[in-house]
C-alpha positions as YAML, in Angstrom:
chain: A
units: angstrom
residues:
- id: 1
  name: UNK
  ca: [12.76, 18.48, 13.10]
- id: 2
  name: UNK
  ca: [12.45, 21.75, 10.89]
- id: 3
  name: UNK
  ca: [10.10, 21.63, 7.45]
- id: 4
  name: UNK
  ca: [11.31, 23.07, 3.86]
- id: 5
  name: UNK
  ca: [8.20, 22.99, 2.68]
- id: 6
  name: UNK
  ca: [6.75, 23.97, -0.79]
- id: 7
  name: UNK
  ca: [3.58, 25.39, -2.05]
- id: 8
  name: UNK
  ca: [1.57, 22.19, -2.50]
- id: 9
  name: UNK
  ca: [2.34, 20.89, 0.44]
- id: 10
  name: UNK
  ca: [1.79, 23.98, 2.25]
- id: 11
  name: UNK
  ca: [-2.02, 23.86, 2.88]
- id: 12
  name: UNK
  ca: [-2.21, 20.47, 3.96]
- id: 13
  name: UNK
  ca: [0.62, 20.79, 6.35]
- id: 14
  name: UNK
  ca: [-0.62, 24.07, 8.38]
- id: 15
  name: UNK
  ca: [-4.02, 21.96, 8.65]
- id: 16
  name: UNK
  ca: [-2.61, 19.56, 10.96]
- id: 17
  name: UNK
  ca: [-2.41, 20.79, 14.45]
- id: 18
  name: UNK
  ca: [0.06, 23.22, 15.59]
- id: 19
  name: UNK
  ca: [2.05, 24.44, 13.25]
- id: 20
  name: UNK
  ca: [5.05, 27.45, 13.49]
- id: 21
  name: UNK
  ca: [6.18, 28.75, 10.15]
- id: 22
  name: UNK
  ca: [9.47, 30.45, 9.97]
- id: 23
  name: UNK
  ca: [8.74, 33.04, 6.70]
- id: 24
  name: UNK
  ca: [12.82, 33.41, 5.63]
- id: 25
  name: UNK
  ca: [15.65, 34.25, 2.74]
- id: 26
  name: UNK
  ca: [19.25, 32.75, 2.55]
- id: 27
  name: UNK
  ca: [20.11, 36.32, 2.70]
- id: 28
  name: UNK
  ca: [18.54, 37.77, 5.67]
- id: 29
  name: UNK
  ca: [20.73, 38.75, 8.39]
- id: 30
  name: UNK
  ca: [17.99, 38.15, 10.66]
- id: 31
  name: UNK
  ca: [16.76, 35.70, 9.38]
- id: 32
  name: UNK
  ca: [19.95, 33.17, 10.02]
- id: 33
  name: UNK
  ca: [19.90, 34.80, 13.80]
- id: 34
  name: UNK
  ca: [16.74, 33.18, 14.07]
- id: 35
  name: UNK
  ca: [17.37, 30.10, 12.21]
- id: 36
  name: UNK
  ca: [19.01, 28.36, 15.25]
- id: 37
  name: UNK
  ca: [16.49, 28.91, 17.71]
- id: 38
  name: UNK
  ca: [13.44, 27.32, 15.67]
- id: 39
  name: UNK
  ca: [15.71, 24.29, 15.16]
- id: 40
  name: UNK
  ca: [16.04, 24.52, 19.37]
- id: 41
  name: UNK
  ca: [12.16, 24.86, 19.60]
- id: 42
  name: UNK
  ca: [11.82, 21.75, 17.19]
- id: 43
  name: UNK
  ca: [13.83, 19.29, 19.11]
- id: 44
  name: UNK
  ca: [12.47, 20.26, 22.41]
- id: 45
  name: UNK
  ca: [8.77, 20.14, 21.13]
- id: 46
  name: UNK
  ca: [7.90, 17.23, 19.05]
- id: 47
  name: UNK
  ca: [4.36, 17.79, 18.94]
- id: 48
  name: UNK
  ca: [4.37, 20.89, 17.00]
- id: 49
  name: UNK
  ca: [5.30, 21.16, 13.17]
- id: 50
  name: UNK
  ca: [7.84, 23.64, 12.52]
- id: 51
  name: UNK
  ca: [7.91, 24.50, 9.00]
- id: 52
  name: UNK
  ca: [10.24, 27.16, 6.74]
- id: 53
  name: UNK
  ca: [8.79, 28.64, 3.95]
- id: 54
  name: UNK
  ca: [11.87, 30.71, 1.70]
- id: 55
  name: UNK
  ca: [10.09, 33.68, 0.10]
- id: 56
  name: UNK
  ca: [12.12, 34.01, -2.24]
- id: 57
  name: UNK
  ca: [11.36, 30.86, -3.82]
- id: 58
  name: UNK
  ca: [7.64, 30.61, -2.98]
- id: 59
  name: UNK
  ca: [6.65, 34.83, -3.34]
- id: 60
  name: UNK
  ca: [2.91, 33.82, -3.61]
- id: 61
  name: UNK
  ca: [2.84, 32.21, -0.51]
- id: 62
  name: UNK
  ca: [4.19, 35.04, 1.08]
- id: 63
  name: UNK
  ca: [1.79, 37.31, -0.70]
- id: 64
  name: UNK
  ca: [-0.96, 35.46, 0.31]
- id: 65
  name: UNK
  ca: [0.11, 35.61, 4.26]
- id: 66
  name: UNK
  ca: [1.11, 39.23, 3.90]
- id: 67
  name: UNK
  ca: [4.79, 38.78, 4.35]
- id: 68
  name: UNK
  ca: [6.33, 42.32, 3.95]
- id: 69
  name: UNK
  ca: [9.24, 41.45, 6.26]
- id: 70
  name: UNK
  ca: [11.78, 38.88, 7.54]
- id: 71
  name: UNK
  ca: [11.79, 36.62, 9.53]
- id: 72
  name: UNK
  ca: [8.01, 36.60, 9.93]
- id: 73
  name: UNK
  ca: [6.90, 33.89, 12.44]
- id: 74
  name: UNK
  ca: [3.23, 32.31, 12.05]
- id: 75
  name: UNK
  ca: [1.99, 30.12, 14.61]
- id: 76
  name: UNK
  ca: [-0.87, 27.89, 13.58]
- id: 77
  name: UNK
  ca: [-3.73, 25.91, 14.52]
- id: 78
  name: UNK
  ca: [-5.66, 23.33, 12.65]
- id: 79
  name: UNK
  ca: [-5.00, 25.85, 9.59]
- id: 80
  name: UNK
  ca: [-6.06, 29.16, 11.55]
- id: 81
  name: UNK
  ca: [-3.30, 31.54, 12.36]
- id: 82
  name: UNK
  ca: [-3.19, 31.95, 15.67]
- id: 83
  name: UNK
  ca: [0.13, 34.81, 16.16]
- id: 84
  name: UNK
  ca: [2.11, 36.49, 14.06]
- id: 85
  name: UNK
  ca: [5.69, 38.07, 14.58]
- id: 86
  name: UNK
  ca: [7.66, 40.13, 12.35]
- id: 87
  name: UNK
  ca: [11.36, 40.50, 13.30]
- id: 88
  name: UNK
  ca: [14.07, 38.94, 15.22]
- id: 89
  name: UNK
  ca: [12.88, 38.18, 19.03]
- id: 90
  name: UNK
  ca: [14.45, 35.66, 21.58]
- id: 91
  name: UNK
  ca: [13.35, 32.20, 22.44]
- id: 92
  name: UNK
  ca: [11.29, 32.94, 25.09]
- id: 93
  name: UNK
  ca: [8.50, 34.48, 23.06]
- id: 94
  name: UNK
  ca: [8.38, 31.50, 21.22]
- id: 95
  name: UNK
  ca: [8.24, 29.16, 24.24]
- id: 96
  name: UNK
  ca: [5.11, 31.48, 25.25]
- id: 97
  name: UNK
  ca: [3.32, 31.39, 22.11]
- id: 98
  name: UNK
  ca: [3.48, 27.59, 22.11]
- id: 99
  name: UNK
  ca: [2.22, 26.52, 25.77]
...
């Protein structure tokens, strides 16, 4: 199951073991490419969090990760990030990242 999470629960959620945070906007081309595959990645991987965070409706939380594009994929670890991806990429690099 995929996240919309907002900015209070944000801190507490990324905390909590591994967590992958899809950085988004409704209006990203991109963005929607990827939307599809997290969703994948969530049912086939119950024990991570995945989480989407809409930039557009939580800017500060993008400022403070240093979101200057989208999609922007965070993986985390008991709240330390771990990787970072900017862009579209496939599945596979996901599958990777969370072995």
């Amino acid at each position: 199951m995929v996240i919309h999470l907002e900015k209070e629960d944000f801190n507490e959620v990324i905390k909590e073991g591994k967590v992958l945070v899809d950085f988004y906007a409704d209006w990203c081309g991109p963005c929607k490419m990827l939307a599809p595959i997290i969703e994948e990645l969530a049912k086939e991987n119950e024990s991570i969090k995945f989480v989407k965070v809409n930039v557009d409706l939580h800017e500060d939380l993008a400022q403070q990760y240093g979101i200057m594009s989208i999609p922007t994929v965070i993986l985390f670890e008991n709240g330390e990030q771990l990787k970072k991806q900017i862009g579209f990429v496939p599945k596979d690099v996901f599958e990777e990242w969370i072995k």
